[in-house]
N, C-alpha and C positions, 0 to 999 in steps of 0.2 A: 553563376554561383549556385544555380540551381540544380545543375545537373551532381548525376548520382556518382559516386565514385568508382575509376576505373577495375574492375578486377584485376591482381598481381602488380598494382600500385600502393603503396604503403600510406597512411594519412599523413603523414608527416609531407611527404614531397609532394603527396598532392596538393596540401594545402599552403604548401611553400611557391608552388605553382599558381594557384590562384593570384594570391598577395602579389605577387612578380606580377602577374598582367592587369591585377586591377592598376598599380603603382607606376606601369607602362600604357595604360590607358589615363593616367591622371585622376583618378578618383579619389585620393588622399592627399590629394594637393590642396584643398578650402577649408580642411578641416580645424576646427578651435582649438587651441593649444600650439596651433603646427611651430615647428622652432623654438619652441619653449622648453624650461627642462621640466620632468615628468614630478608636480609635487609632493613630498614629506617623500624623494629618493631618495635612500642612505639613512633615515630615521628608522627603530625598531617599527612592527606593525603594531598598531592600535587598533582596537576594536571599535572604538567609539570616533574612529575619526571625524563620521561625517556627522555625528551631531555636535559634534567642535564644530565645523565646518562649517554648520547651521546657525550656529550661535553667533559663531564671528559673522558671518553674512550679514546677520539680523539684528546685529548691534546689541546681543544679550549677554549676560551673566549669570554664571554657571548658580544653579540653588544652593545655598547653603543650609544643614543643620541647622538648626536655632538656637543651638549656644552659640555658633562661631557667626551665624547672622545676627545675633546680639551685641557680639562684641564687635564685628564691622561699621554696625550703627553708633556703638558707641564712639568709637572712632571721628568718626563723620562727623558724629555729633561737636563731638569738641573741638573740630579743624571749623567747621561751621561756626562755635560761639567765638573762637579767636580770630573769626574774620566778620565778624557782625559788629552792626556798624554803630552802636551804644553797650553800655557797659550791662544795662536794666537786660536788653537782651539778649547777650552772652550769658546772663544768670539765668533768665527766662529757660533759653537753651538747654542749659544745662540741667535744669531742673528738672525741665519736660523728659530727660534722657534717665533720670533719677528715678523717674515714678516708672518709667518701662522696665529697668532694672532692677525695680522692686517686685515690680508685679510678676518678675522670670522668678522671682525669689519663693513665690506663693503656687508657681505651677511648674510641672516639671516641661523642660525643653526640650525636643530632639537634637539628634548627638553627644559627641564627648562630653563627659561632664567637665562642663568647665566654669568656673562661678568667678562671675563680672562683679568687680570690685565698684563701688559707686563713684562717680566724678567726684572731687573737691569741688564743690563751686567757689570757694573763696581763692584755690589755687587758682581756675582757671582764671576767674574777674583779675590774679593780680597780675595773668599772664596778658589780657586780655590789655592793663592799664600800659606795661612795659612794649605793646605792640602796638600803640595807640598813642604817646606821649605827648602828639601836638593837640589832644581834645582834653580839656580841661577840664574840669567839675565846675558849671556852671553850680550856682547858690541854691539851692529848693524854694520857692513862692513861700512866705510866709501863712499858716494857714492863720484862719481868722476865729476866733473862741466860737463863732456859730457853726463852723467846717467842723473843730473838733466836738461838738457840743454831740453835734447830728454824727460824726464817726460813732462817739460811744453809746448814743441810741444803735445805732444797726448793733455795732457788738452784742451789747447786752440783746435784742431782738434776735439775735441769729444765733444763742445759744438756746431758747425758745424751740 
């Protein structure tokens, strides 16, 4: 393969010639892929194939702008409180998902503008009740006038 090419030989047949005796010596016989069909043939070209390529390898997900990674969270978030395992924290959930959606409210995001509507929490707790029917509302502990005595100390102390 090293040698130079012949004078009044065309590259084409020269190098038609090569392929022929390496593939008659066996040299493309061990090679990876062999027998397989040639991947994304028959798809348009992509320019970005191989950091697709990369990404699937590497078990990642593509970045998203931060309004449309807002709203995926939010998403998440509420398939997460309708599969959590008390009703306290489905609402927890959802809350926690509330104050991030507020805070996109107070700074601008990258990407489309797109403005995330805030979760119901009372919607989702009565989705949350109708996917859950065999857990029943256990009673609340009686508090005892010293429990609420000491709540209304902190209150009044924590507007201090």
């Amino acid at each position: 393969m090293t040698e130079r090419k012949p004078l009044g030989v065309s590259f084409e047949s020269w190098i038609d010639r090569q392929i022929r005796e390496a593939t008659e010596r066996g040299e493309f016989d061990d090679l990876p892929g062999a027998g397989k069909p040639i991947p994304g043939q028959g798809k348009p070209h992509d320019e970005m194939w191989w950091i697709k390529q990369k990404m699937r390898a590497e078990n990642l997900s593509f970045p998203l702008p931060g309004t449309l990674a807002l709203r995926k969270e939010a998403e998440e978030a509420r398939a997460e409180a309708l599969g959590a395992r008390t009703e306290a924290e489905a609402r927890r959930i959802t809350e926690e998902m509330n104050v991030k959606i507020r805070d996109s409210y107070r700074k601008p995001l990258s990407g489309p503008p797109v403005v995330q509507p805030l979760i119901d929490v009372d919607e989702v707790a009565a989705e949350w009740r109708a996917l859950h029917p065999a857990d029943e509302k256990k009673p609340a502990p009686a508090t005892t006038p010293a429990k609420r005595q000491k709540r209304s100390f902190l209150r009044w102390f924590g507007r201090r």
